[in-house]
PALO-595982 format. One line per field, with one value per residue: residue number from 1; residue in one letter; y, z, x of N, C-alpha, C, O in turn. Coordinates in Angstrom, 3 decimals, always signed. Example, Ala and Ser with C-alpha at 12.3 -4.5 7.8 and 13.67 -1.06 7.14 Angstrom:
2
nr: (1 2)
rest: (a s)
n.c2: (-5.690 -2.250)
n.c3: (+7.800 +7.080)
n.c1: (+13.190 +12.850)
ca.c2: (-4.500 -1.060)
ca.c3: (+7.800 +7.140)
ca.c1: (+12.300 +13.670)
c.c2: (-3.300 +0.030)
c.c3: (+7.800 +7.870)
c.c1: (+13.200 +12.900)
o.c2: (-3.319 +1.138)
o.c3: (+8.465 +8.039)
o.c1: (+14.236 +13.409)
REM end
This chain:
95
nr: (1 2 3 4 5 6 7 8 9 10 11 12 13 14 15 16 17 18 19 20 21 22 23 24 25 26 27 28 29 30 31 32 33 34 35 36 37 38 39 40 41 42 43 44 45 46 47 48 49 50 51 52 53 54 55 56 57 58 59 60 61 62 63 64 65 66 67 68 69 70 71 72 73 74 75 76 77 78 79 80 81 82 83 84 85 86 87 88 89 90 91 92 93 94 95)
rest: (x x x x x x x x x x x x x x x x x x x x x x x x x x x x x x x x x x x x x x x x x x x x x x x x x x x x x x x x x x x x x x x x x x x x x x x x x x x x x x x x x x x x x x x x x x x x x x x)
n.c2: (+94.923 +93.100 +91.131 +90.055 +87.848 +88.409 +88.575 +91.961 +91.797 +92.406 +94.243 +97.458 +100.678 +102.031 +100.439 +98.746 +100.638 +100.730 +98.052 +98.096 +100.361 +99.035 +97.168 +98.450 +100.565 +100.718 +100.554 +97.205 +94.966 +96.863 +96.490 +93.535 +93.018 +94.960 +94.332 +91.355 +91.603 +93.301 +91.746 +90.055 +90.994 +93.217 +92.636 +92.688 +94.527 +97.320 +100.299 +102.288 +101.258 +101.373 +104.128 +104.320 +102.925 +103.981 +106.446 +105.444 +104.429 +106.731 +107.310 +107.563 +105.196 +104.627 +105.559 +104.026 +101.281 +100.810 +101.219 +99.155 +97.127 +96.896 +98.439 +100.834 +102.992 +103.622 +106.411 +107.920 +109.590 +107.822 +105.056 +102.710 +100.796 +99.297 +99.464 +97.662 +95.371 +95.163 +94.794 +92.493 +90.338 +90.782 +90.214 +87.045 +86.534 +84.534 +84.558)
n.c3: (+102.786 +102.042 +99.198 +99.424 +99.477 +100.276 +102.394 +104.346 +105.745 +105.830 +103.999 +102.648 +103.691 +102.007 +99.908 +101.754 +101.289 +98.788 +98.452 +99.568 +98.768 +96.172 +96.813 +97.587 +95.694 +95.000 +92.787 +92.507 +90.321 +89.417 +91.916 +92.125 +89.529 +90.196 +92.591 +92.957 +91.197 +92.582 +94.791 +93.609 +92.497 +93.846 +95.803 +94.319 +92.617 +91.113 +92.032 +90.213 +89.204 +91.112 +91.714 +88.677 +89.428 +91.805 +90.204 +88.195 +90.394 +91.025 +89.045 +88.072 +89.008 +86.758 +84.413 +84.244 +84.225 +81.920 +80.117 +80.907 +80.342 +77.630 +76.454 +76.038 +74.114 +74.842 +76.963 +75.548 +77.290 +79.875 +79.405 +80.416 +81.431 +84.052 +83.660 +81.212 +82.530 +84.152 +82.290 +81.004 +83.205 +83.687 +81.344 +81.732 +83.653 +85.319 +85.882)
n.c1: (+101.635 +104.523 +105.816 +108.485 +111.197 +113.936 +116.134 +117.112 +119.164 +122.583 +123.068 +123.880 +122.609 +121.420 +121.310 +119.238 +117.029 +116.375 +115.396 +113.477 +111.346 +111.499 +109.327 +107.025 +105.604 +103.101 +101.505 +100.511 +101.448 +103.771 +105.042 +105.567 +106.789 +109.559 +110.100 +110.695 +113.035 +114.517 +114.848 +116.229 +118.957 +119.198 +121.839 +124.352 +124.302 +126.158 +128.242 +126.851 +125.339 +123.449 +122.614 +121.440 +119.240 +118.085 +117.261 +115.445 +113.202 +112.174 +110.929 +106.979 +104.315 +102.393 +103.977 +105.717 +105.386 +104.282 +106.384 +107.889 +106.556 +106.394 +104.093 +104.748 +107.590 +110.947 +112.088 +114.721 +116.120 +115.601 +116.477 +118.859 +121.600 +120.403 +117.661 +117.905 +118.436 +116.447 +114.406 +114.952 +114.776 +112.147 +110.655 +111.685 +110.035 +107.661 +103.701)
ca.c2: (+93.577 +92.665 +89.829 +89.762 +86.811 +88.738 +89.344 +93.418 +91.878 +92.541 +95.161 +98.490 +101.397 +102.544 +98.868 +98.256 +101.652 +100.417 +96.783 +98.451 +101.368 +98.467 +96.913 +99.424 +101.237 +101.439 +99.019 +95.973 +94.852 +96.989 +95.698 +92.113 +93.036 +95.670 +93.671 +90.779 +92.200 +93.643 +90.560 +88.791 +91.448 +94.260 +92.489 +92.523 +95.977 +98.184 +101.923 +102.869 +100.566 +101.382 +105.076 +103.824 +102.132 +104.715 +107.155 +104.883 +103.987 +107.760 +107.508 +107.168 +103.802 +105.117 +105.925 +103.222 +99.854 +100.749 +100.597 +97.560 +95.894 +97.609 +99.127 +102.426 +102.928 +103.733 +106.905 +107.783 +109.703 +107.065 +103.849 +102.840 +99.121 +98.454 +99.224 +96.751 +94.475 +94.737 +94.522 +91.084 +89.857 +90.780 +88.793 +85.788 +86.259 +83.748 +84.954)
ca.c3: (+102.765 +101.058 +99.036 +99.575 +100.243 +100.459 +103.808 +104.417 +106.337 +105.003 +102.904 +102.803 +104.223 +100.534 +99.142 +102.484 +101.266 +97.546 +98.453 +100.561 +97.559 +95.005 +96.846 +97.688 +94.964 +94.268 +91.979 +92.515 +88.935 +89.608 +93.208 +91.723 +89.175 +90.704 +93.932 +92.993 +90.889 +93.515 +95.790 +93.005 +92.256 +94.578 +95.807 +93.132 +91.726 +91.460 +92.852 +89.430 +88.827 +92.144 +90.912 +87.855 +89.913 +92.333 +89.415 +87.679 +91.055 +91.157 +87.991 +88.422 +88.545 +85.748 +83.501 +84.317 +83.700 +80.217 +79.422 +81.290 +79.421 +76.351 +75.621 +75.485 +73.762 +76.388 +76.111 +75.656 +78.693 +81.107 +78.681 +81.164 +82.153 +84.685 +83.182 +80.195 +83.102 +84.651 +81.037 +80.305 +84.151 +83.379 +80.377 +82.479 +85.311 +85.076 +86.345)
ca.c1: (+102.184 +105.511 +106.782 +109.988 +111.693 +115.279 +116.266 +117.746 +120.898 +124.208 +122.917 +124.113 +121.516 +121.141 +120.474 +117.788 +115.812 +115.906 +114.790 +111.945 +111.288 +111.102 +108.090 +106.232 +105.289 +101.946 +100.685 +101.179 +102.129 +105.269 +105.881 +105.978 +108.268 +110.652 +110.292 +111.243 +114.150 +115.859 +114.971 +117.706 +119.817 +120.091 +123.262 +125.071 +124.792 +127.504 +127.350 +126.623 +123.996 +122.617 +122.273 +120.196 +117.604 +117.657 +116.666 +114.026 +112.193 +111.724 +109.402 +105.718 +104.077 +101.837 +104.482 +106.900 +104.745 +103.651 +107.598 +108.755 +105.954 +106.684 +102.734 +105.249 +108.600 +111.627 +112.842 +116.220 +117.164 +115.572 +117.247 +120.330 +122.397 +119.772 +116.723 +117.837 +118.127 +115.038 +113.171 +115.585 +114.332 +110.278 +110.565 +111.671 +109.019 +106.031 +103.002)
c.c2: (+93.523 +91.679 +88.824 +88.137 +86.944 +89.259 +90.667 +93.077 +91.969 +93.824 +96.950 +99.559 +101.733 +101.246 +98.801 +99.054 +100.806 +99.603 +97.725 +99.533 +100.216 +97.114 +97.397 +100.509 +101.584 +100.487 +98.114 +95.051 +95.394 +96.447 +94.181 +92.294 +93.826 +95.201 +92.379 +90.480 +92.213 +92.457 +89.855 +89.331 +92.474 +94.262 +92.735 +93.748 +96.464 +99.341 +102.490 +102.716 +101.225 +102.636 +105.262 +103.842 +102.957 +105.471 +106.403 +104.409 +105.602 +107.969 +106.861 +106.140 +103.735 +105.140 +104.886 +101.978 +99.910 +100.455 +99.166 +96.671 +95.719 +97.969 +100.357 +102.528 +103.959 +105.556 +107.292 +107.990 +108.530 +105.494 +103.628 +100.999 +98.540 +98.134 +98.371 +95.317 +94.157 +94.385 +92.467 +90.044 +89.577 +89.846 +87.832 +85.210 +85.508 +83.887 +84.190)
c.c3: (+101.730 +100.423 +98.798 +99.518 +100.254 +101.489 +103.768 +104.681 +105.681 +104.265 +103.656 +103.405 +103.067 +99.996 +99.683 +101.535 +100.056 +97.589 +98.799 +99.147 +96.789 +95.241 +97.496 +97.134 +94.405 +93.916 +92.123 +91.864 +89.390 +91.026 +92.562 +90.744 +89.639 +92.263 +93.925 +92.118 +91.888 +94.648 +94.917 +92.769 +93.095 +95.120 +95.124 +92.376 +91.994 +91.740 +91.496 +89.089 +89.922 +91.953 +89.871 +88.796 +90.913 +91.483 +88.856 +88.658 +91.505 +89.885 +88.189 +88.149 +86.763 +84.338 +83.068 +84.021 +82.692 +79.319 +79.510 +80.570 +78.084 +75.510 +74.940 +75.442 +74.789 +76.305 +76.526 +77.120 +79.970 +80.477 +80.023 +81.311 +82.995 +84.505 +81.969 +81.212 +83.861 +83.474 +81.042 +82.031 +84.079 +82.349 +81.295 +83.355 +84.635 +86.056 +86.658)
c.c1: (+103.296 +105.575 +107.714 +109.972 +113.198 +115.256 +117.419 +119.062 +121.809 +124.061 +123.319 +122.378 +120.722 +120.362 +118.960 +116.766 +115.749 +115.258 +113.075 +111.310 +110.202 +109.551 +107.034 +106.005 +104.380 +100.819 +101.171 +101.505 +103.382 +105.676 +106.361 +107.392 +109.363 +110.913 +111.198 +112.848 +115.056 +115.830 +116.091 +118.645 +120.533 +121.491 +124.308 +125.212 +125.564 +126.886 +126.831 +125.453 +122.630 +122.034 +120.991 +119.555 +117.225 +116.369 +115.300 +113.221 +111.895 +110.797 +107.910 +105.418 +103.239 +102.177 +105.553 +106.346 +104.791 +105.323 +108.400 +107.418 +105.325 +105.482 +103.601 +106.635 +109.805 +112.549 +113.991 +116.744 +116.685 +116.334 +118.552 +120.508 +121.221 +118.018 +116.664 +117.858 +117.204 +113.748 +113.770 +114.491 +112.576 +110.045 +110.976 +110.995 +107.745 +105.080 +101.407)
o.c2: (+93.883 +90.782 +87.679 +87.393 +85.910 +90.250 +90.465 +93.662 +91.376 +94.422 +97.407 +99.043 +101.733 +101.109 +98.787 +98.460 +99.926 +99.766 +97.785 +98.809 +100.213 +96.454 +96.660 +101.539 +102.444 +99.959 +98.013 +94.078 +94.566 +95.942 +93.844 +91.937 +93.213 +95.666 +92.252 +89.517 +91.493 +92.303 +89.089 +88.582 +92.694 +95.227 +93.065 +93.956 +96.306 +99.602 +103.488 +103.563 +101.450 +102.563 +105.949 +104.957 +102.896 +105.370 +106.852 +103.814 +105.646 +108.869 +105.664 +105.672 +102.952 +104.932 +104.820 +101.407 +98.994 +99.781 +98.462 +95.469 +95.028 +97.927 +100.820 +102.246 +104.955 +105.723 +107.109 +107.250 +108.414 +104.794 +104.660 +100.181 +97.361 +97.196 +98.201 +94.275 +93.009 +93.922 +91.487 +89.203 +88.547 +88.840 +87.869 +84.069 +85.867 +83.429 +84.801)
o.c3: (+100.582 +101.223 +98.364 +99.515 +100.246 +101.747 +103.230 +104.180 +104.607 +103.950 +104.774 +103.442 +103.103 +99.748 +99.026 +101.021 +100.226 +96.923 +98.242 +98.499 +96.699 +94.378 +97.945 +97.799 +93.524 +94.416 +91.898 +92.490 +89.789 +91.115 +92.594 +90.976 +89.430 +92.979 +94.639 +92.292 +92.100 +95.353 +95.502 +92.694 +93.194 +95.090 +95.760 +91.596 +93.132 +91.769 +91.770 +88.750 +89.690 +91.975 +90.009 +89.154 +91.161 +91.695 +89.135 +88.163 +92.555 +89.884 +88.455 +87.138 +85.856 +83.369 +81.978 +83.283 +82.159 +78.302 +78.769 +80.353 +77.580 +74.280 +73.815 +76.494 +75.382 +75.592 +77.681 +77.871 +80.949 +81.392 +80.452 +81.280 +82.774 +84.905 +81.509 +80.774 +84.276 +83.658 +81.078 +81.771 +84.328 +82.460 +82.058 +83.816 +83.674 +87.160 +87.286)
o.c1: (+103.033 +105.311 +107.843 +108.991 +113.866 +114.573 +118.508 +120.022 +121.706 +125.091 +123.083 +121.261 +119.491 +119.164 +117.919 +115.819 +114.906 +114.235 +111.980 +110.554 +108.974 +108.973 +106.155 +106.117 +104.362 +99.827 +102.377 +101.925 +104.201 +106.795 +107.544 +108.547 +110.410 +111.800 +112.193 +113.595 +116.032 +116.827 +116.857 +119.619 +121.740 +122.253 +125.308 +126.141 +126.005 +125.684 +126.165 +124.626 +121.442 +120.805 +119.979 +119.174 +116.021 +115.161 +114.188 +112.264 +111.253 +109.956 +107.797 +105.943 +103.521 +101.447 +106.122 +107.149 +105.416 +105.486 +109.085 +107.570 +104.439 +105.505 +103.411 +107.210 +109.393 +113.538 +114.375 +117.380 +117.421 +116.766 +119.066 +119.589 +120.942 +117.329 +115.535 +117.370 +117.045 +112.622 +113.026 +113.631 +111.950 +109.344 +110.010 +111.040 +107.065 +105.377 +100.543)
REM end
């Protein structure tokens, strides 16, 4: 089950997979937040950005919660533009 509420259209082939990626991941702690992330932003990224988030939805759910909800400190090589914007977005989400 998803819970989107961003529809795929318009979106590049690359964007669709990410949307789809970022809620289906596992746990469903990270679907909520990396789901509904890219449900507000995926538009809007640049190819660079899109890169990032490629790369960090290739890290384990395991390994990747404990940073976006800062139990575990970030480390350098995964730090990037969009992972400061998905931490600034998690802080804003009310649950």
């Amino acid at each position: 089950m998803t819970g989107t509420t961003r529809s795929s259209e318009g979106l590049d082939a690359r964007r669709r997979k990410l949307l789809f990626r970022s809620w289906h991941r596992g746990m469903r702690e990270m679907d909520l937040i990396l789901g509904t992330f890219a449900d507000a932003e995926i538009g809007a990224l640049t190819s660079e950005e899109i890169e990032q988030y490629d790369r960090l939805l290739d890290i384990p759910d395991t390994e990747f919660l404990p940073m976006v909800t800062g139990e575990r400190p970030i480390p350098r090589d995964v730090d990037c533009a969009v992972l400061q914007k998905i931490l600034a977005f998690r802080h804003s989400m009310t649950f």
